[in-house]
C-alpha positions as CSV (number, residue, x, y, z in Angstrom):
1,X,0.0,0.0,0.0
2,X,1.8,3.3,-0.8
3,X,1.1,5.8,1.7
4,X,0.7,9.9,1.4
5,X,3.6,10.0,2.5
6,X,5.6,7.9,-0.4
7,X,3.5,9.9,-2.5
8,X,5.1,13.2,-1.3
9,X,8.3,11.9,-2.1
10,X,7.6,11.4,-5.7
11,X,9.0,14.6,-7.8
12,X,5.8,15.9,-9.6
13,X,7.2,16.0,-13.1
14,X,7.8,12.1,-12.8
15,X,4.0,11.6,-11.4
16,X,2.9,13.9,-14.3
17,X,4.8,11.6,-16.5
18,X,3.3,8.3,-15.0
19,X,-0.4,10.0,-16.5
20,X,1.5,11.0,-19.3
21,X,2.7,7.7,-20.1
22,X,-1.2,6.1,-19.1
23,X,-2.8,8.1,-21.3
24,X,-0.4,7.5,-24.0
25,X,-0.7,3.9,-23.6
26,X,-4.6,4.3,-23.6
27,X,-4.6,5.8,-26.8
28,X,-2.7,3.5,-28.8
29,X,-4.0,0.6,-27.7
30,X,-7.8,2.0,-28.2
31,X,-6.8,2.7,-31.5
32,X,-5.4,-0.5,-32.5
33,X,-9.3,-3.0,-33.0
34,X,-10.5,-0.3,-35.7
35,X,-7.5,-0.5,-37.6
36,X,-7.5,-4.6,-36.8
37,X,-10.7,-4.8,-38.6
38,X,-9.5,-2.7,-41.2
39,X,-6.8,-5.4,-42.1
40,X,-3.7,-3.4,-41.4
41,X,-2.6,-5.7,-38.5
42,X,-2.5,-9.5,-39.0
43,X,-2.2,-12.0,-36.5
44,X,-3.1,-11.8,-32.8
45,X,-3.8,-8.8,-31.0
46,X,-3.8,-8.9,-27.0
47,X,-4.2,-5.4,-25.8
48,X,-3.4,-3.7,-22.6
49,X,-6.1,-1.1,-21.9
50,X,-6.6,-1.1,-17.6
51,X,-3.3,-2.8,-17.0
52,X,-1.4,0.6,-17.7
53,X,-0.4,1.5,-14.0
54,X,1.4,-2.1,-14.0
55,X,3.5,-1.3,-16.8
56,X,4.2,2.2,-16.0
57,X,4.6,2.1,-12.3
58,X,6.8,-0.8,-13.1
59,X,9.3,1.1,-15.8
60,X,9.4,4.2,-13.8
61,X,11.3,2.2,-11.0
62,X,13.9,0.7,-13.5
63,X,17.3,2.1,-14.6
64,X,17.4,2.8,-18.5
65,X,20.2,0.0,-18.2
66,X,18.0,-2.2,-16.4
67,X,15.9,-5.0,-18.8
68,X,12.6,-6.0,-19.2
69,X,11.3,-9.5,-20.3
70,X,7.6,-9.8,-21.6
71,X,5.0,-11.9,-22.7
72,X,2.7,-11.6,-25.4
73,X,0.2,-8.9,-24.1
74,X,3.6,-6.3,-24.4
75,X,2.7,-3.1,-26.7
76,X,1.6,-1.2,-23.1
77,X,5.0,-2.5,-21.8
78,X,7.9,-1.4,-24.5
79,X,5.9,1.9,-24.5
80,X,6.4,2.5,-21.0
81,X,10.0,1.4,-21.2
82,X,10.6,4.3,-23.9
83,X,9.5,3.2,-27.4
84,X,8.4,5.5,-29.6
85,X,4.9,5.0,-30.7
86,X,5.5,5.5,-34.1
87,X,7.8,2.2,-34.0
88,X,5.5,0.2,-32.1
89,X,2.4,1.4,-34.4
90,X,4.4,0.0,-37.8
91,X,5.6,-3.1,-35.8
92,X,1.8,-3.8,-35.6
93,X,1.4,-3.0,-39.4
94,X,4.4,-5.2,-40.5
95,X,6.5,-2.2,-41.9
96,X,9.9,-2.2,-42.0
97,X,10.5,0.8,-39.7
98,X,8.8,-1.0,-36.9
99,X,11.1,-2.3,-34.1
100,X,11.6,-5.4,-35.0
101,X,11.6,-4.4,-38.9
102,X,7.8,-6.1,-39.1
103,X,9.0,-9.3,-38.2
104,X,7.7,-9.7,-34.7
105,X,4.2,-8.4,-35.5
106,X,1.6,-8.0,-32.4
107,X,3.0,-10.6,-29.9
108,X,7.4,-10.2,-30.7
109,X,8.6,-6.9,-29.9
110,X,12.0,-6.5,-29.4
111,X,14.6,-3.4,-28.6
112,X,17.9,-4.0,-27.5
113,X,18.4,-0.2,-27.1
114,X,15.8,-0.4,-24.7
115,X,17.1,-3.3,-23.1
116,X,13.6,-4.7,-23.8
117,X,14.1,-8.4,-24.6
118,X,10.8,-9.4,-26.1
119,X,7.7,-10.3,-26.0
120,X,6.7,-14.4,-25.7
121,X,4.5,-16.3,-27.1
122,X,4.4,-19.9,-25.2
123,X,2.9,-18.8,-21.7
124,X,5.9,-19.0,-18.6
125,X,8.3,-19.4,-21.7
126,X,9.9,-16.6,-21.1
127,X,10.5,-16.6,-17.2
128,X,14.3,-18.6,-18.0
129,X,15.0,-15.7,-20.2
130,X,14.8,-12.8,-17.5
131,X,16.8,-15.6,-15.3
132,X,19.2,-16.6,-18.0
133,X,20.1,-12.6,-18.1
134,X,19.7,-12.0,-14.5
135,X,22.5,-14.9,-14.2
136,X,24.9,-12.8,-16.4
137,X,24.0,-9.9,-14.6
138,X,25.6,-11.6,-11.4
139,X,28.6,-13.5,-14.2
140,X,29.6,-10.1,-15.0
141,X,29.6,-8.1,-11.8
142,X,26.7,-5.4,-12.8
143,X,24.4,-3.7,-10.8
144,X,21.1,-4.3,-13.3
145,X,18.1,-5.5,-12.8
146,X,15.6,-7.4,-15.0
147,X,11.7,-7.5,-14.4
148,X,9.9,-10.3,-16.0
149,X,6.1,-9.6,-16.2
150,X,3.9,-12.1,-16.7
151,X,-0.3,-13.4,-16.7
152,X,-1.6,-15.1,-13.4
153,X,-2.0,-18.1,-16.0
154,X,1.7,-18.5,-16.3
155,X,2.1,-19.6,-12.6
156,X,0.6,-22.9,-13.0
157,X,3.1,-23.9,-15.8
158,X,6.0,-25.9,-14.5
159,X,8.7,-23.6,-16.2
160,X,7.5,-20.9,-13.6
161,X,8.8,-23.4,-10.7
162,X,11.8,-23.9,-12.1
163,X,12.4,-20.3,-12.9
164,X,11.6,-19.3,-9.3
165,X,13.8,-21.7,-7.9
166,X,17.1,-21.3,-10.0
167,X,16.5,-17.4,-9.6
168,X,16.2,-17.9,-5.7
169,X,19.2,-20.3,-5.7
170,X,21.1,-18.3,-7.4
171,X,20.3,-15.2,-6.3
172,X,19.5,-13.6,-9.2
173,X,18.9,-10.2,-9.4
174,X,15.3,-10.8,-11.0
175,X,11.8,-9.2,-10.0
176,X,9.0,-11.6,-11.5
177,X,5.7,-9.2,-11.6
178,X,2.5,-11.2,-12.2
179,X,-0.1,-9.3,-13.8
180,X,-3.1,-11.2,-12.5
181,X,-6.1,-9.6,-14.7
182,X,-8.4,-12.1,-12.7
183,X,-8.3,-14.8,-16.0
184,X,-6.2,-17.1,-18.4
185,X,-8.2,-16.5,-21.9
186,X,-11.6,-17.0,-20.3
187,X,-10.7,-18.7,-17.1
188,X,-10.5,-17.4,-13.9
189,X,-8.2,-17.4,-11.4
190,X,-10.2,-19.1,-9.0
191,X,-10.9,-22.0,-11.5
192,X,-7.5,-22.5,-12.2
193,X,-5.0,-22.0,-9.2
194,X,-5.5,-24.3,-6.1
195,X,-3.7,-21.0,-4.6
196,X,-6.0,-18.0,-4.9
197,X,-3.4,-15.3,-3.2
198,X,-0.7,-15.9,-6.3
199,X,2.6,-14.0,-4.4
200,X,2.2,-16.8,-2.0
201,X,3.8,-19.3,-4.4
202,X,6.7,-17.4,-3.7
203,X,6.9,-19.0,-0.2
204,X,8.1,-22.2,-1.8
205,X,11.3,-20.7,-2.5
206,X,12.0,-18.9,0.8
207,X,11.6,-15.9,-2.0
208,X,10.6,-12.1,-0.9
209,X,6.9,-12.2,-2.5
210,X,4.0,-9.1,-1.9
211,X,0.7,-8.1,-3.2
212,X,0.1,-4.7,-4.7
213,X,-2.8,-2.7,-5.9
214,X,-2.1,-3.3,-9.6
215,X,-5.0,-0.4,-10.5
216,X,-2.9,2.4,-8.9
217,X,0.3,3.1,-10.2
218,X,2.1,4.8,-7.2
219,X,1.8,1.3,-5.8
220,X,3.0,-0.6,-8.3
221,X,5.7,1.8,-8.4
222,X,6.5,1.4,-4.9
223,X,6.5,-2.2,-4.7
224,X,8.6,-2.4,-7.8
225,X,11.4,0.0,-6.6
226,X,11.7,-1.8,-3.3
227,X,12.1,-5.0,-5.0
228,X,14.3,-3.5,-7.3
229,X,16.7,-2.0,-5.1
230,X,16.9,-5.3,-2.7
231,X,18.1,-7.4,-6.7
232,X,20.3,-4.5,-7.4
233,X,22.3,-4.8,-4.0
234,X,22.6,-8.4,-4.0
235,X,19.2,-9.2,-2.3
236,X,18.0,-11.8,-4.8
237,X,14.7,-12.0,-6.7
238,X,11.3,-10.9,-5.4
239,X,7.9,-12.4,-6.7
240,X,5.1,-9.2,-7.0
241,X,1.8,-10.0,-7.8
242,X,-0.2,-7.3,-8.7
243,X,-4.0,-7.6,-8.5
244,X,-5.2,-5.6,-12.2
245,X,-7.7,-6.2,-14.9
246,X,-7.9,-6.2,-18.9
247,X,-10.8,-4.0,-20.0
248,X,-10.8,-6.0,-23.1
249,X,-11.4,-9.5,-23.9
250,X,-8.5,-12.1,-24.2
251,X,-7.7,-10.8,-27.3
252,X,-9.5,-9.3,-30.5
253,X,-11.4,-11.9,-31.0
254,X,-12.5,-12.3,-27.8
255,X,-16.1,-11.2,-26.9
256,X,-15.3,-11.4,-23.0
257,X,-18.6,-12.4,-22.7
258,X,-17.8,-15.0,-19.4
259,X,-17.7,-11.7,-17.5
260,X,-21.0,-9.9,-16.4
261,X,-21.1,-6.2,-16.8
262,X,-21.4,-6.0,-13.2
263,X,-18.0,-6.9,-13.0
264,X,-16.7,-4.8,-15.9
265,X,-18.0,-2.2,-14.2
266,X,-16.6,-2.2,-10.8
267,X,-13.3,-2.5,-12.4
268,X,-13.6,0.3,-15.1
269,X,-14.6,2.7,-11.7
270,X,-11.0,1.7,-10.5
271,X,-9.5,2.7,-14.1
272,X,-5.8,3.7,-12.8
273,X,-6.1,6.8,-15.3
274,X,-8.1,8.8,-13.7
275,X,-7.5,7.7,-10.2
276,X,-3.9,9.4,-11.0
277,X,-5.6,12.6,-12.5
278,X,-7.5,13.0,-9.8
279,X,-5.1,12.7,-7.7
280,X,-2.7,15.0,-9.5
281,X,-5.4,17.6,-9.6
282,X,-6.8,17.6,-5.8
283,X,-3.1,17.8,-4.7
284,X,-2.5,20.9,-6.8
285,X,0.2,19.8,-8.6
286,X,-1.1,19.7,-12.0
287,X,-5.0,21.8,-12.9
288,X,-7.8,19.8,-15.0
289,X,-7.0,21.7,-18.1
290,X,-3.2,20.7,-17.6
291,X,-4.6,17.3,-17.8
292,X,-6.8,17.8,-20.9
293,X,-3.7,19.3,-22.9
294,X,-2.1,16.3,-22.1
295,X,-5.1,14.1,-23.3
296,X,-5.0,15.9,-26.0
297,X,-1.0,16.3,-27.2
298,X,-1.3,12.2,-26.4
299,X,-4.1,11.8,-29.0
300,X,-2.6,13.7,-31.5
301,X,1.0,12.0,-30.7
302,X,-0.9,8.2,-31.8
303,X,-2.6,9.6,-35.0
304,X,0.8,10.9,-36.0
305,X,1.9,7.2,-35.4
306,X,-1.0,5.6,-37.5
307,X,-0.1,7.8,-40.3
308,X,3.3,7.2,-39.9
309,X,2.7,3.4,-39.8
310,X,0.4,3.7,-43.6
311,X,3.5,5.6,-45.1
312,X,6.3,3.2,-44.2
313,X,7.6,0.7,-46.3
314,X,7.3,-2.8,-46.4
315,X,10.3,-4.6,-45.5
316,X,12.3,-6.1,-48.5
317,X,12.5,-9.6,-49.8
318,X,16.1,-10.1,-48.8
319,X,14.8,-9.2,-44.8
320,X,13.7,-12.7,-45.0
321,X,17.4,-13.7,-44.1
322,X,18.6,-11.3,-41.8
323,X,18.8,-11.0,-38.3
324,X,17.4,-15.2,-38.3
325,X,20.5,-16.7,-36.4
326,X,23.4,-14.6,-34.8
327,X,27.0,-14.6,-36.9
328,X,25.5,-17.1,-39.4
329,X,27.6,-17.7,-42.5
330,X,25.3,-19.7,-43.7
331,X,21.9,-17.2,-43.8
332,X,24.1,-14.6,-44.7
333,X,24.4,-16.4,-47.7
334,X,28.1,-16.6,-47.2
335,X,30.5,-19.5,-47.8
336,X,31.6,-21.5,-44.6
337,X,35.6,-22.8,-45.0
């Protein structure tokens, strides 16, 4: 729970930049289904909208040298971490200027700039990854950090197990942050986890584990940057689960209709938006209309992104073969002696 008094001791500029970043989030991903039916994205499309406080509560506690491993619901998350949405926007469209030159599409993003190591596909495949690069973290005598976010659906696969335990063994300097939007595709939690309270799992590993208030982003903030600071100084991994909700179905094609409006509702009241805004506003440190300009400069910001997206190029032909195995001879189309 953050407190009024953690709140104070967040510079304003950086809590007018967590709305910022929300709103920006908001925007693109709202924009995103019209253009899916449109047929300028392909593939799947798992969108974000309601989960932007984990996301951006979570990147505002990182180093820009610190990494982020995701899984396939990730647009919301490389934003936070930095990306431009003009990249993001042509990923989605396939273009070549996107950031990973159209390859990766809706569920594959990928900046090493960033330090943001991609977005998964096979649930809990990713969870070695962030411990894989936590591991060299620790081989090379660094002070990073990686988060590895995650569903609530991913903690009944047995790759999470084994993830938690090497990281705990090890020590790795890892903080695994399950976003637990209440359901895996159209199952719930309590359906599908003999455990209800997910950070409890973490007990099996003697590994630091807490709950936070994944609709508010100060405390996702808050929780992350203790956990981060405790991997960074050699205090091993911490398990966060953070209790959020998808305002959307599964994916596109997902109707969401296993959830009454009764419950939509509750949880679209709780929209981590305007909890900040208001919160901004009744503390004087930002006025409504300060807010609106924002709204507004954020709107403008994703059309300039769509129309970016309809101008770039397709990538070539020869993109087929590049960037498919590291140092290669072979797909580089080179001889091997």
């Amino acid at each position: 729970m953050t407190t009024q008094q953690d709140k104070s001791k967040i510079p304003p500029e950086q809590l007018k930049r967590m709305y910022r970043d929300m709103v920006r989030i908001r925007e693109f991903e709202e924009a995103c289904p019209k253009l899916y039916s449109e047929g300028k994205m392909g593939g799947f499309l798992h969108l974000y909208s309601g989960q932007e406080a984990v996301g951006v509560g979570t990147a505002h506690a990182l180093r820009s040298t610190d990494y982020m491993v995701a899984a396939y619901r990730e647009h919301g998350l490389i934003l936070a971490k930095g990306a431009h949405p003009n990249e993001i926007m042509a990923e989605l469209y396939g273009k070549a200027t996107g950031c990973s030159r159209g390859k990766g599409g809706s569920m594959h993003m990928f900046d090493a700039e960033l330090r943001f190591m991609g977005g998964y596909g096979i649930v809990g495949g990713h969870l070695p990854i962030a411990v894989g690069i936590g591991y060299s973290i620790i081989y090379r005598e660094l002070d990073e950090v990686v988060v590895c976010l995650f569903g609530d659906g991913a903690t009944n696969q047995g790759v999470f197990h084994e993830a938690m335990n090497m990281a705990a063994l090890y020590r790795v300097p890892v903080v695994f942050v399950c976003e637990n939007n209440g359901y895996g595709i159209g199952t719930s939690v309590e359906r599908a986890s003999a455990v209800q309270q997910l950070y409890k799992k973490s007990c099996a590993y003697e590994t630091h584990g807490m709950k936070v208030d994944g609709m508010d982003v100060l405390a996702v903030y808050s929780g992350v940057r203790e956990a981060v600071e405790r991997a960074r100084h050699g205090g091993g991994p911490t398990y966060i689960e953070a209790i959020t909700y998808r305002f959307r179905g599964h994916s596109i094609s997902d109707p969401g209709t296993y959830r009454s409006e009764q419950e939509k509702k509750i949880w679209r009241d709780r929209d981590p938006i305007p909890k900040l805004g208001n919160f901004l506003v009744e503390t004087g440190l930002v006025s409504a209309d300060a807010l609106k300009k924002i709204d507004t400069e954020e709107q403008e910001l994703i059309r300039q992104a769509i129309a970016f997206a309809e101008e770039s190029p397709d990538p070539a032909p020869e993109e087929l073969w590049t960037d498919v195995y590291a140092d290669d001879p072979a797909a580089a189309g080179q001889e091997i002696s």
